[in-house]
C-alpha positions in Angstrom: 32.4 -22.5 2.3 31.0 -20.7 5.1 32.2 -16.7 4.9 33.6 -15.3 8.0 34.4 -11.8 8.7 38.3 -11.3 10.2 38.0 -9.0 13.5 40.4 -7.9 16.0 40.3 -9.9 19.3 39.3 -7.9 22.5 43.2 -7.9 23.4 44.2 -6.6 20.6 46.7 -9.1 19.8 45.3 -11.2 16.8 42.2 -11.9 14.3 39.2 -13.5 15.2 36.1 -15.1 13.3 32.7 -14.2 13.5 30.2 -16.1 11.8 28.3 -14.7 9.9 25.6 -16.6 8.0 21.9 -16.7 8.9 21.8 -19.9 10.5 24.9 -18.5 13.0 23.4 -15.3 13.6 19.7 -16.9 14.4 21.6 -19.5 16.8 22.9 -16.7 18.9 19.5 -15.9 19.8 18.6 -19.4 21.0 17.5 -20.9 17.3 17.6 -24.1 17.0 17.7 -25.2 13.3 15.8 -28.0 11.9 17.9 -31.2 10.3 17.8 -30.6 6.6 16.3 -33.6 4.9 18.1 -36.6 4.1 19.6 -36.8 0.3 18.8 -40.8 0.5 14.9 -40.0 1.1 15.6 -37.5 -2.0 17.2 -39.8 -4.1 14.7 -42.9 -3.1 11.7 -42.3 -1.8 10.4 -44.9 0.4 7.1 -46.7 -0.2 4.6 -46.0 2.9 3.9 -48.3 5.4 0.4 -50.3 5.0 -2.2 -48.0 6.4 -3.8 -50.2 9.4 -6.2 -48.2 10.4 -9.5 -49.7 8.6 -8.0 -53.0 9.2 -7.9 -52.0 12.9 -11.9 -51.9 13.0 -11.7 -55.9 12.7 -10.6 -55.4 16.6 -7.5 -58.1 15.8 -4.4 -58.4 16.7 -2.3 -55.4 15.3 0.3 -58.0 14.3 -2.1 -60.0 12.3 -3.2 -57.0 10.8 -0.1 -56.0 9.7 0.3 -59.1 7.5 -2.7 -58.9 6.3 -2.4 -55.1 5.5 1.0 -55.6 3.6 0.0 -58.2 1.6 -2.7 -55.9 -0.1 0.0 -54.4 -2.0 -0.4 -58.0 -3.8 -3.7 -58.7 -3.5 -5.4 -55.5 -4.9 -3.8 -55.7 -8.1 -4.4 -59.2 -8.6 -8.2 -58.7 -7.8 -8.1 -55.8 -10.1 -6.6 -57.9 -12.8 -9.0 -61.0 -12.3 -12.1 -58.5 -13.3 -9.8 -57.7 -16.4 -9.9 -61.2 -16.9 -13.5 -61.3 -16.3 -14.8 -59.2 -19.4 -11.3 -60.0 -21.5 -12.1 -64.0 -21.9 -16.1 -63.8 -21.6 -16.9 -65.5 -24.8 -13.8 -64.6 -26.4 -14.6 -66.9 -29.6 -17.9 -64.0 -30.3 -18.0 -63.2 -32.9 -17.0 -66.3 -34.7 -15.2 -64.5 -37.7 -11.6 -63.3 -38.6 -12.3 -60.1 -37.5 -10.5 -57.2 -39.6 -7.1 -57.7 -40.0 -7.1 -61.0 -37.7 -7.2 -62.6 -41.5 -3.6 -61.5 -41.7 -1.9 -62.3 -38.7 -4.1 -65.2 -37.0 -3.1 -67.1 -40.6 0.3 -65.5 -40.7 0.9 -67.1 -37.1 -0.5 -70.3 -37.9 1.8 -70.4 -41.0 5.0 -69.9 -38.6 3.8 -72.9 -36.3 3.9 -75.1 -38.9 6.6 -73.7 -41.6 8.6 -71.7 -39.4 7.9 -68.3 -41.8 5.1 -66.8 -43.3 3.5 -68.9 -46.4 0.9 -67.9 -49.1 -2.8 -68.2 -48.2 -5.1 -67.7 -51.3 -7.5 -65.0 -51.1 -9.6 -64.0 -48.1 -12.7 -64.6 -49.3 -11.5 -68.3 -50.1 -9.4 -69.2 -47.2 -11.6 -67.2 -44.4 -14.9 -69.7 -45.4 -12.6 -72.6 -45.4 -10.9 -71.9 -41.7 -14.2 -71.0 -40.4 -16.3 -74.0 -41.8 -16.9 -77.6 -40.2 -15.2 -79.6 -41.4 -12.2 -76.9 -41.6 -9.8 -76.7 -44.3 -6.3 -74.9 -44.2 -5.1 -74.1 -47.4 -1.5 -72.8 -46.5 1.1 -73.2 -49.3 4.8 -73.4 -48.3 5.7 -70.7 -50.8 6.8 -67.6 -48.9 5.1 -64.6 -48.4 5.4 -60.9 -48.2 4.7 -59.5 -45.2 4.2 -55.9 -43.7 5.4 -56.6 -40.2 8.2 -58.5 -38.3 7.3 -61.9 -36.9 7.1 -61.4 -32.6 3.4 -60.7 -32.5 2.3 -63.3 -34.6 4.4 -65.6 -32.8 2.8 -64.6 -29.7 -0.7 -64.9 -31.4 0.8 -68.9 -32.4 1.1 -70.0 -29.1 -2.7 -69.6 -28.2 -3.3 -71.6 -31.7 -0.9 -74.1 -30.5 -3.1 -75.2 -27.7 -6.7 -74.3 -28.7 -6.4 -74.6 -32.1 -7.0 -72.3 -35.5 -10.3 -70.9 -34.4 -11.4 -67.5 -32.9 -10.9 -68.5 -29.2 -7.4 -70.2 -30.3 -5.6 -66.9 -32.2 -7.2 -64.5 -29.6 -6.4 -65.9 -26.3 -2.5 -65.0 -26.2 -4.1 -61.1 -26.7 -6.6 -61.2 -24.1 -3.6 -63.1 -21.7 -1.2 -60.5 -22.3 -4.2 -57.7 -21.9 -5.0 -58.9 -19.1 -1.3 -59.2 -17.8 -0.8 -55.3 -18.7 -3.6 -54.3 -16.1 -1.4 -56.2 -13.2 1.6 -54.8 -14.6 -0.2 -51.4 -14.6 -1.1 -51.6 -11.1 2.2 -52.3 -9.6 3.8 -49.8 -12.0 1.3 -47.2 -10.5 2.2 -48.1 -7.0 6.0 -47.9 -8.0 5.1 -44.2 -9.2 3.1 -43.0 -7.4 4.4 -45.2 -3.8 1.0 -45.9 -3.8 -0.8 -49.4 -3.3 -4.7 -47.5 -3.9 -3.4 -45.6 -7.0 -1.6 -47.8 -8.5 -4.8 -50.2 -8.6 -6.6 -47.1 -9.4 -4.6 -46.9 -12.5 -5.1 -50.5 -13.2 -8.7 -50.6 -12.8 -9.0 -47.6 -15.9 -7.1 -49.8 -17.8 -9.8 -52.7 -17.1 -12.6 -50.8 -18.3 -11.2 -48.6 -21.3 -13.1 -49.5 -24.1 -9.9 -49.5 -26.8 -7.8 -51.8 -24.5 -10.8 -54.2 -24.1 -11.6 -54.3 -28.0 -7.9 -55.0 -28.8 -7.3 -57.6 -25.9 -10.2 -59.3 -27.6 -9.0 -59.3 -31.2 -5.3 -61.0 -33.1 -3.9 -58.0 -33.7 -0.5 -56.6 -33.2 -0.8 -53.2 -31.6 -1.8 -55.0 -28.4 1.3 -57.3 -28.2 3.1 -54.2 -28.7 1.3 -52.7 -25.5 1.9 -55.1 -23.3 6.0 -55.1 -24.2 6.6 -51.3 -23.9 4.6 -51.6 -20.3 7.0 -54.1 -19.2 10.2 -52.2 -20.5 8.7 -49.0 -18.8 8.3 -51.0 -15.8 11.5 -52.5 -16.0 13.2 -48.7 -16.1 11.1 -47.7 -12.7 12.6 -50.7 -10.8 16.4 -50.3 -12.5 16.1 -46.1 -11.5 15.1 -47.1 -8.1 17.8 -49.8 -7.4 20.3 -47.2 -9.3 19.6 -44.3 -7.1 19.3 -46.8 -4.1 23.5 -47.4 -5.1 24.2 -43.9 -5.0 22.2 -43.4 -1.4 23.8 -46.3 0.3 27.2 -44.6 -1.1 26.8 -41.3 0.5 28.6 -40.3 3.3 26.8 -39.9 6.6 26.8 -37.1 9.1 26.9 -36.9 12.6 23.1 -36.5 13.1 22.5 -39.6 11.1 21.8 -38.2 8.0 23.1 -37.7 4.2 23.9 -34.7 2.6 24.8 -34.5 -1.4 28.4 -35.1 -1.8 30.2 -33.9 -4.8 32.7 -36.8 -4.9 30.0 -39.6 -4.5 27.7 -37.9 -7.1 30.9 -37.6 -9.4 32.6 -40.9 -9.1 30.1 -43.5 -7.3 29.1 -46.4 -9.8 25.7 -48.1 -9.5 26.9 -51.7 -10.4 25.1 -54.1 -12.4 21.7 -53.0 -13.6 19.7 -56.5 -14.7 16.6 -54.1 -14.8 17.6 -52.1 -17.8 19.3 -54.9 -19.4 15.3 -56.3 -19.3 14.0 -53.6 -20.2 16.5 -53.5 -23.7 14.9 -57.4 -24.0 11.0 -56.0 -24.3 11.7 -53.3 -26.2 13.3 -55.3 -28.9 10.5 -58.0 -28.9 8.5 -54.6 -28.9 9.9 -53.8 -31.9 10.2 -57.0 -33.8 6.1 -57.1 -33.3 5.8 -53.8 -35.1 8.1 -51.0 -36.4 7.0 -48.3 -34.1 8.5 -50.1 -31.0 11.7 -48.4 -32.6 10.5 -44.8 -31.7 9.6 -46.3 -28.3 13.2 -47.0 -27.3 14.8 -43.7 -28.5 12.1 -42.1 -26.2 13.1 -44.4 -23.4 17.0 -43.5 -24.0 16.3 -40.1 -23.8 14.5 -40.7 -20.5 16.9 -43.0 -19.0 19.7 -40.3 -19.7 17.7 -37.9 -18.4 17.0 -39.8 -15.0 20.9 -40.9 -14.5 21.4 -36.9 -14.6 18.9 -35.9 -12.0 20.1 -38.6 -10.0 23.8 -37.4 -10.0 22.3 -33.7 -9.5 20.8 -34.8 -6.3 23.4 -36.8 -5.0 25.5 -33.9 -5.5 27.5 -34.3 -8.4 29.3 -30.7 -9.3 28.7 -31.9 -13.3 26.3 -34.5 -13.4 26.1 -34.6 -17.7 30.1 -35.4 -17.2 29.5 -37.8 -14.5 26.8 -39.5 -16.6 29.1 -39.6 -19.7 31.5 -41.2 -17.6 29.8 -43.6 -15.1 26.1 -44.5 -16.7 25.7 -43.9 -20.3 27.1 -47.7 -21.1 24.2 -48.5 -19.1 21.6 -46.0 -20.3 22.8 -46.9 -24.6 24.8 -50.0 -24.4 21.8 -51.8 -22.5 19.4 -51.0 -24.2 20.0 -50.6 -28.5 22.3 -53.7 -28.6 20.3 -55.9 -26.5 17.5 -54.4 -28.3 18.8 -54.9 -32.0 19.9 -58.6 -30.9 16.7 -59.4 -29.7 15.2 -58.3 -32.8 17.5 -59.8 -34.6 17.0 -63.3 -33.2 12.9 -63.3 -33.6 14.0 -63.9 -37.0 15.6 -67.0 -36.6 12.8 -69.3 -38.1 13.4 -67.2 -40.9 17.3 -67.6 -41.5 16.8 -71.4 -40.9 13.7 -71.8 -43.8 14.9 -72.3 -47.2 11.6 -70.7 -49.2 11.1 -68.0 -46.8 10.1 -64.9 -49.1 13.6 -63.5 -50.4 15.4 -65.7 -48.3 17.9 -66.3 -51.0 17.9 -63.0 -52.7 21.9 -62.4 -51.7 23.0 -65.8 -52.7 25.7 -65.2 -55.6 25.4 -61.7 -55.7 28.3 -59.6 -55.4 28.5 -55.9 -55.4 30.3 -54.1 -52.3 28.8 -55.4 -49.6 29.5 -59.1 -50.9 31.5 -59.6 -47.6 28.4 -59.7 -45.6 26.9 -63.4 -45.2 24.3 -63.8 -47.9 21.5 -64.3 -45.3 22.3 -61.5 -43.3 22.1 -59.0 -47.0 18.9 -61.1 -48.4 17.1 -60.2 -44.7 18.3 -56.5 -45.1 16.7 -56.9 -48.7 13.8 -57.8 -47.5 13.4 -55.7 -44.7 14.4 -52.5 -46.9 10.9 -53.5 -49.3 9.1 -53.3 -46.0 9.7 -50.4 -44.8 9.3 -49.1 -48.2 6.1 -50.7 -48.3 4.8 -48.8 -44.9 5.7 -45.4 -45.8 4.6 -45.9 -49.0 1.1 -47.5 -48.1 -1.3 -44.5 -49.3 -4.9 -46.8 -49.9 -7.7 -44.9 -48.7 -9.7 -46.8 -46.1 -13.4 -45.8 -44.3 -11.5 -45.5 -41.1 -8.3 -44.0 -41.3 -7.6 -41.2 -39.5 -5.1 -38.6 -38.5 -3.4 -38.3 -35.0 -4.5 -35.4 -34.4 -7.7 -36.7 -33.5 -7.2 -39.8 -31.5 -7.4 -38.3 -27.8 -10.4 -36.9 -28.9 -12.1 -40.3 -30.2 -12.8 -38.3 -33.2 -12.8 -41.6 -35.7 -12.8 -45.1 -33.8 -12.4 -48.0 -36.5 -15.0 -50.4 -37.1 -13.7 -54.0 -36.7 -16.5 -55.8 -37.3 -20.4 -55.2 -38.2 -23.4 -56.9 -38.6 -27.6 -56.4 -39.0 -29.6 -59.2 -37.4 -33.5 -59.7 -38.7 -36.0 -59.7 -36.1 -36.4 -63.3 -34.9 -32.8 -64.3 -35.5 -29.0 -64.6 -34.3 -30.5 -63.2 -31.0 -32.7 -60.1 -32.7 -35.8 -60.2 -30.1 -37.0 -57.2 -31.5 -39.5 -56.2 -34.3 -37.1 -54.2 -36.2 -33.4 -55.3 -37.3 -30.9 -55.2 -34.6 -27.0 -54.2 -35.0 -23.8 -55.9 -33.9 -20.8 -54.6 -34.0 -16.9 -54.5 -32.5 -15.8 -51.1 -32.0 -12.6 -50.2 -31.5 -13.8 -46.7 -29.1 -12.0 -45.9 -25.9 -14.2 -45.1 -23.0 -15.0 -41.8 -23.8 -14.8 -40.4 -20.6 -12.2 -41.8 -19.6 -10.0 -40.1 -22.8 -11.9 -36.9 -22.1 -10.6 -36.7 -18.7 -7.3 -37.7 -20.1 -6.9 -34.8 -21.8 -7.3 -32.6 -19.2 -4.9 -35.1 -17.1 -2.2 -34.3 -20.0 -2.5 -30.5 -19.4 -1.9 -30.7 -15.3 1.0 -33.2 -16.1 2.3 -30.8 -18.9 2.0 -28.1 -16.0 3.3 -30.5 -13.3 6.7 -31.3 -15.6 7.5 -28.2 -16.8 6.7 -25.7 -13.7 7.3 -27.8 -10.8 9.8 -30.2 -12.2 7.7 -33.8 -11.5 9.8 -36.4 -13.0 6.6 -38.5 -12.6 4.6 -36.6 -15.0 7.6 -36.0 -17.2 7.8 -40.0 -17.5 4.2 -40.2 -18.3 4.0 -37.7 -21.3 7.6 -39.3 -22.0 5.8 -42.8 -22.8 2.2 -40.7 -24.3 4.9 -38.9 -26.3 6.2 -42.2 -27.6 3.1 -44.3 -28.6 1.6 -40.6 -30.3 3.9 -38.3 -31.7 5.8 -40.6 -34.3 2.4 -40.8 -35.9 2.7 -37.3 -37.0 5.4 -37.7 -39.5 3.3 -40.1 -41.4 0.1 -38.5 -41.7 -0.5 -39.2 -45.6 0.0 -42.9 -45.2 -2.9 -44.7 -44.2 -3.1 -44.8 -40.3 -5.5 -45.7 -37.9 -6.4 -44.7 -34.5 -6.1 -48.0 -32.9 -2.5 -47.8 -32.9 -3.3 -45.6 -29.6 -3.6 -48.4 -27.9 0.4 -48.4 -27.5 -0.4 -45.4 -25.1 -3.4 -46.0 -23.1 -1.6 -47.4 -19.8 0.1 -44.4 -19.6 -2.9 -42.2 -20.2 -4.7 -44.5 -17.4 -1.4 -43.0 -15.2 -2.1 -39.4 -16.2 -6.0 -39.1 -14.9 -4.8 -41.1 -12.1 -2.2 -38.4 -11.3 -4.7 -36.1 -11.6 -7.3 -37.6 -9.2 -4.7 -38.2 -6.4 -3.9 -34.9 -7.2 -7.9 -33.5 -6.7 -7.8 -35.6 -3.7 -5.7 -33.0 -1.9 -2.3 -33.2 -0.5 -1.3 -35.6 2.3 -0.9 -32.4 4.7 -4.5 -30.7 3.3 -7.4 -30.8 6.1 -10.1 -33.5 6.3 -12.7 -31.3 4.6 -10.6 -30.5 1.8 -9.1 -34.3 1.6 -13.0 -35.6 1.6 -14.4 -32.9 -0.8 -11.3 -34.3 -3.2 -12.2 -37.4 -2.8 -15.6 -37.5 -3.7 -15.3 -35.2 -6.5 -12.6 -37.8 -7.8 -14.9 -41.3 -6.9 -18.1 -39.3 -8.7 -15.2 -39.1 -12.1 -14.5 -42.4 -11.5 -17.7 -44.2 -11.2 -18.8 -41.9 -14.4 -16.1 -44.0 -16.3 -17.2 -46.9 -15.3 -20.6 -46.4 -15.9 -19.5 -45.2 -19.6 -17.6 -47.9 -19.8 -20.6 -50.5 -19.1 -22.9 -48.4 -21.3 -20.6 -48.8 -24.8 -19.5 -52.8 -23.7 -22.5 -54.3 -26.2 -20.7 -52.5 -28.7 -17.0 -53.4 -27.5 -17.9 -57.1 -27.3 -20.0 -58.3 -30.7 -23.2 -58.5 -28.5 -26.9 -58.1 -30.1 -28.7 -55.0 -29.8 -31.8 -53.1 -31.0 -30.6 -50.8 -33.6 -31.9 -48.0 -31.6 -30.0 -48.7 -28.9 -26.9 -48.8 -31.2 -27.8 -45.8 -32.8 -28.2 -43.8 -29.4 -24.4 -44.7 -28.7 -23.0 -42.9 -31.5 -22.4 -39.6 -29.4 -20.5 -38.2 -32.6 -21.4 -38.2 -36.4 -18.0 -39.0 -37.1 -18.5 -42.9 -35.2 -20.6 -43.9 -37.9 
C-alpha cells in the first residue's frame, strides 16, 4: 500500500493526502516513469525472432527470407546431428570383436530376443570365438541367468540385433542411433535454454565431437542408453516448466497499460492444468532406470529440481507463500508424475521376465510363506532377486587395470581401455617398419573437459550469486550423473559412467562461451573480441577432437603416433 501523509486542507476544514513515495514526488517535477516490465516476459521468456540480417545479403524477398530464416531453428540441429551420424556409423562393425563388456550385454540382449530373459552363455573365451567365427554358432542355454543390471538397455541393444543380426554392426547400431539422437535432442534443449537457435547447435556440435560420447555411441554398453533417456526426461522438464509458467502468465491479470504485474491471488491459487510433459519425462526416467541403477539418483535430482522450479515460478507470479502454494497446487505434479510413473515403468520392462518360467529365481516365492506371503509369489521372487543384485553392486570390490575414483573423471585422469591391439609391420593395415597400435579408448576430448571445468566454476558463480536457474539446472543434471559415485568409492567403478553427464557439461562451456561473447547490450568491439576468443576455444576442441579419433575408433596407427597421444602417464 502506498503511504500517505494526512495534512490539513488550505481551508482548514478537513484532511488531505499527499503522496509521498518517490515515484509521486519525481512526477511533480515532470518525471515520467518508465512501464515496469511485464511479469509474463518474467515468467516466460520468449524465444527471439530469426535474425534476418545475413539472410538479407541474398537481396530476396524479406518474406521469403523469413521462412527460410525460421526454419533454421530445424535445420541447424539436424545438420549438426547428421555429422554425429557421420563419425557414429563410419564402420561401426571395426573392430570386429565383443569389445569389453559388449560380451555381457550384446549376448544378454540376444538371449531376451529369443527367450524373453537372460539365459546362460558358457564362458567368454568359448562363446566369443563361436559368435564371431564363420560359420557362427550361438550357444545360448535356456537356463536362467544372473545378471547385474535390469533388462531396458539390453533390450534396446536387441532391437539393432533384430534386424542386422548378432554381429558387431548388429548389437551396436541401437547405441550409435540413440547417440546420435542425443546430439539433436541436445541442440534443441540448448536452444530451449539458452532461447538460442546458434547455442543450442553450439551445444550439440561439442557433444558430436567429445571423444567419450563417440567411444560409447560406438560400443553395446549401457551407460549410453542411459544417456540418451535422462536427456530426454531433462528435456521433457524444460518444455513442461515452460508450458506451466506459460498457464500462470496467461492467468495474470492485466493492467491498464497492457501489461502484467505479480498478483498474489493468481500466484497463490492459479492451477497449471494437465502437464503431459512431466508425465513424459517420469516415462524416460524409469526406462532410465530400468537400463541401470543409477537412473534412480537421476530422478530424485530431477524432483528436487522440479520442486524447486514450481516455487520460483509462484514467487514470480507473485504468490505471498509460494512453498504453500506449491504444496497445494503442483507437488502431485512435481512427485506423483514422476516416482509412480517412474516405478511403473520400471516395473513393466520386466514383463518378459514375469511371463518366463526358468527365468533366474523366477520361482523362488512359490510355496513360501513367511509374513509377506500375501504378496503374489512373482512379485516376492522378483524383489528376491532384485535384493541379490543390489547386493551384488555394492558389494562388487574386484580390482580392475582401469577402475578409478570420481574424483578424477573431469580431469581425464584414468580413461578405460576398451579394446587394444599390436599390428606387425606388413599386416592388418601396419605400413610401417615397426609394430603399430590399435586401440578403443574410452577419453573425452580433453579440451573440451578442461574447459568444462572452468565452465562448472562460472555456472557455480552464476547459480549461487546471481541466481541463474539455467546454470542451477545444469550443475542440477552434472550433480546427478557425478555425485552418487562418491558414496561408492571402494566398489569397483569406472570413469565411463561419465558419460551419463557429458550433454550437460557440453551446456556448461556453452554457457560460458555465450557468456565470453559479451552481452546482447555490450559494443561491437567487445561483442567481436568475445567472439573470437570463443570460435579460437572452439576450433581448439575440434582439432583435439580430430587428433585423438584414430584412437576413439579402432583405427591403425604407428605406435609412435599412439604413444605421442598419451598426454598423461596415467592413459597408459
Amino acid at each position: 500500500m502506498h503511504q500517505h501523509n494526512a495534512t490539513r486542507s488550505l481551508d482548514g476544514t478537513g484532511p488531505t493526502t499527499e503522496p509521498q513515495d518517490r515515484q509521486g514526488r519525481l512526477r511533480r517535477f515532470g518525471h515520467v516513469a518508465r512501464p515496469g516490465p511485464d511479469t509474463r516476459e518474467r515468467l516466460v521468456r520468449p524465444f527471439p525472432e530469426p535474425a534476418v540480417r545475413l539472410w538479407a545479403l541474398t537481396r530476396l524477398d524479406p518474406a521469403r527470407v523469413y521462412p527460410v530464416a525460421k526454419a533454421m531453428d530445424w535445420v541447424g540441429p539436424i545438420l549438426v546431428a547428421v555429422l554425429a551420424g557421420a563419425v557414429r556409423f563410419w564402420h561401426l562393425g571395426r573392430p570386429r570383436a565383443l569389445v569389453f563388456d559388449e560380451t555381457y550385454y550384446a549376448k544378454d540382449a540376444w538371449s531376451l530376443l529369443r527367450l524373453g530373459y537372460e539365459g546362460t552363455w558358457p564362458d567368454r573365451k568359448i562363446a566369443d570365438p563361436q559368435i564371431l567365427a564363420h560359420p557362427r554358432t550361438i550357444p545360448l542355454s535356456d537356463t536362467g541367468a544372473f545378471v547385474a543390471h535390469p533388462p531396458t538397455g539390453k533390450w534396446v541393444i536387441a532391437l539393432g540385433e533384430w534386424m542386422f543380426g548378432l554381429d558387431p554392426f548388429g548389437w551396436r547400431f541401437m547405441t550409435a542411433a540413440l547417440g546420435t539422437l542425443s546430439v539433436l535432442m541436445l541442440c534443441r534443449t540448448g536452444r530451449r535454454l539458452f532461447r538460442s537457435t546458434p547455442l543450442g547447435c553450439l551445444a550439440g556440435a561439442l557433444l558430436a565431437v567429445d571423444g567419450l560420447h563417440l567411444v560409447m555411441s560406438r560400443n553395446a554398453l549401457l551407460d549410453l542408453v542411459v544417456m540418451f533417456f535422462v536427456l530426454a526426461a531433462f528435456g521433457c522438464l524444460l518444455i513442461d516448466r515452460d508450458h506451466a509458467r506459460a498457464r500462470l502468465a496467461a492467468a495474470l491479470p492485466v493492467g491498464a497499460d497492457g501489461r502484467a504485474r505479480p498478483d498474489a491471488r493468481t500466484g497463490d491459487h492459479a492451477g497449471t492444468g494437465a502437464r503431459p510433459w512431466r508425465l513424459a519425462a517420469g516415462l524416460f526416467l524409469g526406462l532410465a532406470a530400468s537400463t541401470k541403477w543409477n537412473g534412480l539418483y537421476v530422478l530424485a535430482f530431477f524432483v528436487i529440481l522440479t520442486v524447486l522450479w514450481d516455487v520460483g515460478a509462484r514467487r514470480v507470479a507473485g504468490a505471498g507463500r509460494p512453498y504453500r502454494a506449491v504444496l497445494r497446487k503442483d507437488l502431485g505434479w512435481s512427485v506423483l508424475s514422476l516416482v509412480p510413473v517412474a516405478a511403473t515403468t520400471y516395473l513393466a520392462t520386466w514383463t518378459g521376465w514375469f511371463l518366463s518360467d526358468k527365468g533366474y529365481g523366477r520361482h523362488w516365492a512359490d510355496g513360501r510363506g513367511g509374513t509377506w506371503s500375501w504378496v503374489p509369489a512373482p512379485l516376492r521372487s522378483w524383489w528376491h532377486y532384485e535384493y541379490g543384485v543390489y547386493q551384488f553392486n555394492v558389494g562388487l570390490h574386484s580390482p580392475h587395470a582401469y577402475e578409478s575414483n570420481p574424483w578424477s573423471w573431469l580431469v581425464l585422469g584414468r580413461p578405460v581401455l576398451f579394446h587394444y591391439e599390436s599390428p606387425k609391420s606388413g599386416r592388418d593395415g601396419c605400413h610401417t617398419a615397426v609394430d603399430c597400435s590399435q586401440t578403443v579408448l574410452a577419453l573425452g576430448t580433453p579440451l573440451l573437459w578442461w574447459s568444462a571445468c572452468c565452465a562448472l566454476v562460472y555456472l557455480l558463480y552464476r547459480w549461487a550469486l546471481r541466481r541463474d536457474w539455467r546454470a542451477g539446472a545444469i550443475l542440477c543434471a552434472v550433480g546427478a550423473g557425478l555425485l552418487p559415485w562418491f558414496l561408492y568409492q571402494d566398489r569397483t567403478i569406472f570413469s565411463f559412467y561419465a558419460v551419463v553427464f557429458v550433454p550437460y557439461l557440453c551446456l556448461a562451456v556453452t554457457m560460458m562461451l555465450g557468456a565470453l561473447s559479451g552481452p546482447p547490450g555490450a559494443d561491437r568491439g567487445r561483442r567481436t573480441v568475445g567472439a573470437v576468443a570463443a570460435g579460437v576455444l572452439v576450433l581448439l576442441i575440434a582439432w583435439n577432437f580430430v587428433y585423438f579419433f584414430p584412437l576413439y575408433t579402432g583405427q591403425t596407427i604407428p605406435y609412435a603416433d599412439w604413444h605421442s597421444r598419451m598426454w598423461l602417464d596415467t592413459w597408459i
